[in-house]
C-alpha positions in Angstrom: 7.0 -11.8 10.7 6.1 -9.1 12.8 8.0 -5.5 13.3 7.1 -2.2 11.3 8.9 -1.0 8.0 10.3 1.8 10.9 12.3 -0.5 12.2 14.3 0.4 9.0 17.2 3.0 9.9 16.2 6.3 8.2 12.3 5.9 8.0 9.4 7.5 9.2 5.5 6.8 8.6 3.0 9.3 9.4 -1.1 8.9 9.1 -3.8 11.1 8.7 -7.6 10.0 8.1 -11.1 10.5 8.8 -13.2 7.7 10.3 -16.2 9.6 10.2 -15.5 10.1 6.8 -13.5 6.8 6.1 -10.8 7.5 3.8 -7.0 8.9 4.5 -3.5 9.2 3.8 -0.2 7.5 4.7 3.4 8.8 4.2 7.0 7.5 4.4 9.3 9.6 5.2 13.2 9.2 4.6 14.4 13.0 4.7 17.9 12.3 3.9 16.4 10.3 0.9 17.1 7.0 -0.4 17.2 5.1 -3.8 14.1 4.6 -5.4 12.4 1.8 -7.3 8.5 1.1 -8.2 7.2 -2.0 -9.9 3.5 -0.9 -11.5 1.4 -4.3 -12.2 -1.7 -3.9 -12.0 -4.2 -2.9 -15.0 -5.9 0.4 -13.2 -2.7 2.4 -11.4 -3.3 5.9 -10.1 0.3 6.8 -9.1 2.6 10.0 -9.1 6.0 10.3 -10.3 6.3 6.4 -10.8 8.7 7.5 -14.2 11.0 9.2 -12.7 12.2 6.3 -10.9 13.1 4.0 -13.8 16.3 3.6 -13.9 17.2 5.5 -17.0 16.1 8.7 -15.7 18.0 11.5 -14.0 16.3 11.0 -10.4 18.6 9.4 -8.1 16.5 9.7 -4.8 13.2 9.8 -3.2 12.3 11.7 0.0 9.0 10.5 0.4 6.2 8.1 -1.0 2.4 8.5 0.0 0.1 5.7 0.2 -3.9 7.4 -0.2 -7.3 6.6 -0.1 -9.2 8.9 -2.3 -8.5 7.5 -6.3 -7.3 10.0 -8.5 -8.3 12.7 -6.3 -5.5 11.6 -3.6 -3.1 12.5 -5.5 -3.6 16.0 -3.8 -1.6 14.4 -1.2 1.7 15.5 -3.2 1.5 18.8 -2.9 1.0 19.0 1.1 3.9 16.7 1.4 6.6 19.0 -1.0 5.0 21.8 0.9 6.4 20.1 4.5 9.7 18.6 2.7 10.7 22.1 1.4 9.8 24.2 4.8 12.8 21.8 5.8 15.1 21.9 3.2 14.6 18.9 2.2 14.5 18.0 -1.5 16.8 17.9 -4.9 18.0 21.3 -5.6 17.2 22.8 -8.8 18.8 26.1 -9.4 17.4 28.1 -6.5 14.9 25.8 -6.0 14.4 22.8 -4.0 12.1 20.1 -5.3 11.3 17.4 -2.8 10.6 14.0 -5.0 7.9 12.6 -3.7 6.1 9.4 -5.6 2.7 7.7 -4.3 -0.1 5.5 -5.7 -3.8 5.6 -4.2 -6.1 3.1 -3.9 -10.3 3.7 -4.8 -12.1 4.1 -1.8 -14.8 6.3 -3.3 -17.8 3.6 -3.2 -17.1 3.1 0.6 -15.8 7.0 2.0 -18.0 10.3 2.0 -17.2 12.6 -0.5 -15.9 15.2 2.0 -13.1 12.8 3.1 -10.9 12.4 0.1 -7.5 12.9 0.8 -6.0 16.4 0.3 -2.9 18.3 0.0 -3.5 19.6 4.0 -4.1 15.3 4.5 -0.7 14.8 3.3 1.0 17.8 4.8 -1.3 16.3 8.2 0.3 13.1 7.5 4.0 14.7 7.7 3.4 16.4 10.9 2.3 13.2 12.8 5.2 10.8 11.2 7.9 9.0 13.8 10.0 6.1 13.7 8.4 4.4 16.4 4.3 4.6 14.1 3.4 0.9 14.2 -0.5 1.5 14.2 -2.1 -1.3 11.6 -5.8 -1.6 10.3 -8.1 1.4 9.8 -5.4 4.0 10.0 -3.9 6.1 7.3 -4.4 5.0 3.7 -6.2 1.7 5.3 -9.0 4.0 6.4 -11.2 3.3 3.7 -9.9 0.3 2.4 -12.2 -3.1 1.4 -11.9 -6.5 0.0 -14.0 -8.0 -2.1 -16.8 -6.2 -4.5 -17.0 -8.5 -7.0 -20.8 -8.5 -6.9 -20.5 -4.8 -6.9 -21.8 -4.9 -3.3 -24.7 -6.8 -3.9 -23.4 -9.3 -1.6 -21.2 -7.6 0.9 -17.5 -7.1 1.7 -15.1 -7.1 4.3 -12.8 -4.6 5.9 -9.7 -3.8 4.9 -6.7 -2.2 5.9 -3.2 -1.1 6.4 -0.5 -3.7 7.5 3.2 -3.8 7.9 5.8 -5.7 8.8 9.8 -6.0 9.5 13.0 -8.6 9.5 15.9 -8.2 10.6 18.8 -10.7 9.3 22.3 -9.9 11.1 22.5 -6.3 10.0 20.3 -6.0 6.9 16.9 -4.8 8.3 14.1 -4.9 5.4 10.3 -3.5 6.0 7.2 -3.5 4.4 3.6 -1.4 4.8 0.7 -2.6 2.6 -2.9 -0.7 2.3 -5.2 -3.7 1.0 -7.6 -2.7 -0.9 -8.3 -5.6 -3.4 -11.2 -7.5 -5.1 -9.7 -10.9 -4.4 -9.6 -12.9 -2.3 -7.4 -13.1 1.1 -5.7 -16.1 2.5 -3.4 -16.5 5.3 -0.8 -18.9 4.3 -0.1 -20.0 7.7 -3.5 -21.9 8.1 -4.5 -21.8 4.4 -7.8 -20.3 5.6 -9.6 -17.3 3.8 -9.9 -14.6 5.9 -11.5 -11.9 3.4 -13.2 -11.7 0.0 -16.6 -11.1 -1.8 -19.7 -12.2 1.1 -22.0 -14.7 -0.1 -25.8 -13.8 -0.5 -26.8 -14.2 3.3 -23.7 -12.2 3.9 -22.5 -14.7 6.4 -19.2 -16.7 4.9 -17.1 -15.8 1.9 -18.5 -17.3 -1.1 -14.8 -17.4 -2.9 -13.4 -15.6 -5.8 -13.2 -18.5 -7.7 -16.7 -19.8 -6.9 -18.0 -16.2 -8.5 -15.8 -16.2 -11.8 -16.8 -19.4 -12.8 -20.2 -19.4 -12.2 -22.1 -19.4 -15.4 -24.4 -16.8 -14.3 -21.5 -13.8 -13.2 -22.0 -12.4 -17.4 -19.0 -11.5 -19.7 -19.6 -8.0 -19.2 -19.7 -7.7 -15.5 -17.5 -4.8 -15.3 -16.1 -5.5 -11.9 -14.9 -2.7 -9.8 -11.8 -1.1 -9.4 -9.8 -2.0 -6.2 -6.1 -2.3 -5.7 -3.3 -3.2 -3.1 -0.3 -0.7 -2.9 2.9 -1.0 -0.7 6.3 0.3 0.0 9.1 -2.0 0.6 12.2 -0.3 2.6 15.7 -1.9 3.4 19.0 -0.6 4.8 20.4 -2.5 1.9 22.5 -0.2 -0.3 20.8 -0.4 -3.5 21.0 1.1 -7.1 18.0 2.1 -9.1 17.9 -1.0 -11.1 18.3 -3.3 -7.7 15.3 -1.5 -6.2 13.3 -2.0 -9.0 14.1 -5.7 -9.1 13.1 -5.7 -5.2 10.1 -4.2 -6.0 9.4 -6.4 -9.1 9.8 -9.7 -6.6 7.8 -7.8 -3.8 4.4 -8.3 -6.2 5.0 -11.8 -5.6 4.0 -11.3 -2.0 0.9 -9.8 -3.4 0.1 -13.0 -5.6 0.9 -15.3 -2.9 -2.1 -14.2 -0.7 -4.5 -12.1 -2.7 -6.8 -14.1 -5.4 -6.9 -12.6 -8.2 -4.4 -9.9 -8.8 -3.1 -7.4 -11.2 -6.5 -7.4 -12.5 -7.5 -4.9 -15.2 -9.6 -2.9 -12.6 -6.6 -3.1 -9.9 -4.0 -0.4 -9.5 -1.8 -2.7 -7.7 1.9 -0.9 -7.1 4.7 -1.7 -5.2 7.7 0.9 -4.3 11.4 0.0 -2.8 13.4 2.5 -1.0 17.3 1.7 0.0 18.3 4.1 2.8 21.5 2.3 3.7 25.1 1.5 2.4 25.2 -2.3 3.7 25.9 -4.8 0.8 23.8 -7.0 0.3 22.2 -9.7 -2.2 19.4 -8.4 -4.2 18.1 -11.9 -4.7 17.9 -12.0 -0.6 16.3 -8.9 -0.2 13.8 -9.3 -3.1 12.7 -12.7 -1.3 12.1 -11.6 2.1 10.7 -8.5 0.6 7.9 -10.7 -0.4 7.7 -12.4 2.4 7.0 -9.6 4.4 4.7 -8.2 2.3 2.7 -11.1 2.5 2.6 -10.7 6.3 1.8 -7.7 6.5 -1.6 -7.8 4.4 -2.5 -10.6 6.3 -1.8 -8.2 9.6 -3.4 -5.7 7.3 -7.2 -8.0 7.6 -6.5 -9.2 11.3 -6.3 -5.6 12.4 -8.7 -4.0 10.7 -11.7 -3.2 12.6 -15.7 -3.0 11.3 -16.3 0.6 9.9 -19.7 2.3 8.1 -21.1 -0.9 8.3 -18.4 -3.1 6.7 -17.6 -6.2 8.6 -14.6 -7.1 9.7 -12.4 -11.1 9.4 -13.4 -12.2 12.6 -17.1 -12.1 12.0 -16.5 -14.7 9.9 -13.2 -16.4 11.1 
């Protein structure tokens, strides 16, 4: 599957990122907002406003969701983004006030990025200012800036480049999307050929030695601590949707995740998944859900084939 989650009516994706620096932001926009869901699995999240969009809270919309490199700190993101929203009206209105709702997740970037490139609030608001229905830009853009796969030697070993990724489908008149920034510790297979295409380096840093190869070797200890790294994505549809339904999109999303990346929802990954519905065509949650993963699948795969090498990080082909 190919496409961009912009091919969904009512969304918008804008970048903004440092190479030099190697870390940065993605947003996606739907100003006139849309219903929200979030499905939070892995065991080391950094998200915002991820509680507001249960669906036993007050918070019917979203008019934004972030995607950042940058850990905790990217969470700065936020504020530039309410900052463009409200310039434009845009938000929930609160009294006198209008309050843009605006939810992200970041990813950890901070062993691979310079300091001076972590996401800000003027990153986000950057971000706003450079989003269009037609951005379809993929690998080391945005929040895939600064994005890697595979430290479970702690770098001892080498990793490859990561990235962002999305994709689109378009069945009769329900269009669904996805946009991925892949950021993990496991492995990477494209289930087309069955072939790894990222994941931990082995010694000579010249093939990928295999997740499964490293946890099961006698000599990896107990205690490794292994790093923190994480895939987040945003799954959008033209699908009218309630709360619940978009959280049961996103929920079946995650399987997407687990179908290509090896392991997952680790204790030091922050893996997240949000669902936006911007439309009022009915369709069956069950159908949406499974092409939702689908796509997301796709697009970290597209995520690794377009990434290119950066500070020194090799990218899939080198070892393809």
């Amino acid at each position: 599957m190919s496409g961009a989650i912009t091919d969904v009516p009512g969304i918008e994706v804008g970048h903004a990122q440092s190479l030099e620096g190697g870390s940065g932001c993605t947003v996606v926009l739907c100003r006139a907002g849309a219903v929200p869901g979030v499905a939070v699995q892995g065991g080391a999240p950094g998200t915002r406003e991820t509680d507001s969009l249960k669906a036993e809270n007050v918070v019917q919309v979203a008019h934004a969701v972030f995607l950042s490199g940058g850990s905790a700190f990217g969470i700065d993101c936020a504020g530039g983004i309410m900052h463009y929203l409200e310039e434009r009206g845009i938000g929930v209105r609160v009294g006198p006030a209008i309050v843009p709702i605006v939810p992200g997740a970041v990813i950890f970037d901070l062993a691979f990025a310079d300091r001076s490139a972590r996401p800000d609030a003027r990153t986000g608001y950057a971000a706003c200012e450079n989003a269009s229905r037609s951005e379809r830009r993929q690998g080391n853009v945005g929040a895939g800036t600064g994005a890697t796969i595979g430290r479970l030697k702690n770098n001892s070993c080498g990793m490859v480049k990561g990235g962002l990724g999305t994709a689109s489908l378009r069945v009769g008149e329900l269009v669904v999307g996805a946009i991925v920034a892949v950021n993990c510790n496991g492995d990477v297979t494209d289930p087309e050929t069955g072939r790894r295409i990222a994941g931990t380096l082995t010694e000579d840093r010249r093939a990928i030695a295999g997740a499964r190869a490293i946890l099961t070797d006698p000599m990896t200890p107990p205690n490794a601590e292994l790093p923190s790294n994480t895939t987040i994505a945003v799954i959008a549809t033209n699908a009218l949707l309630t709360k619940a339904s978009a959280a049961r999109i996103a929920i079946m999303s995650q399987g997407g995740i687990s179908r290509v990346v090896d392991p997952v929802y680790t204790m030091g990954d922050g893996d997240v998944c949000f669902c936006l519905g911007t439309g009022t065509l009915k369709a069956d949650t069950t159908q949406v859900g499974a092409i939702a993963a689908w796509l997301l699948s796709d697009a970290i795969v597209n995520a690794v084939k377009a990434a290119e090498p950066l500070r020194g990080v090799p990218c899939w082909r080198e070892f393809a």
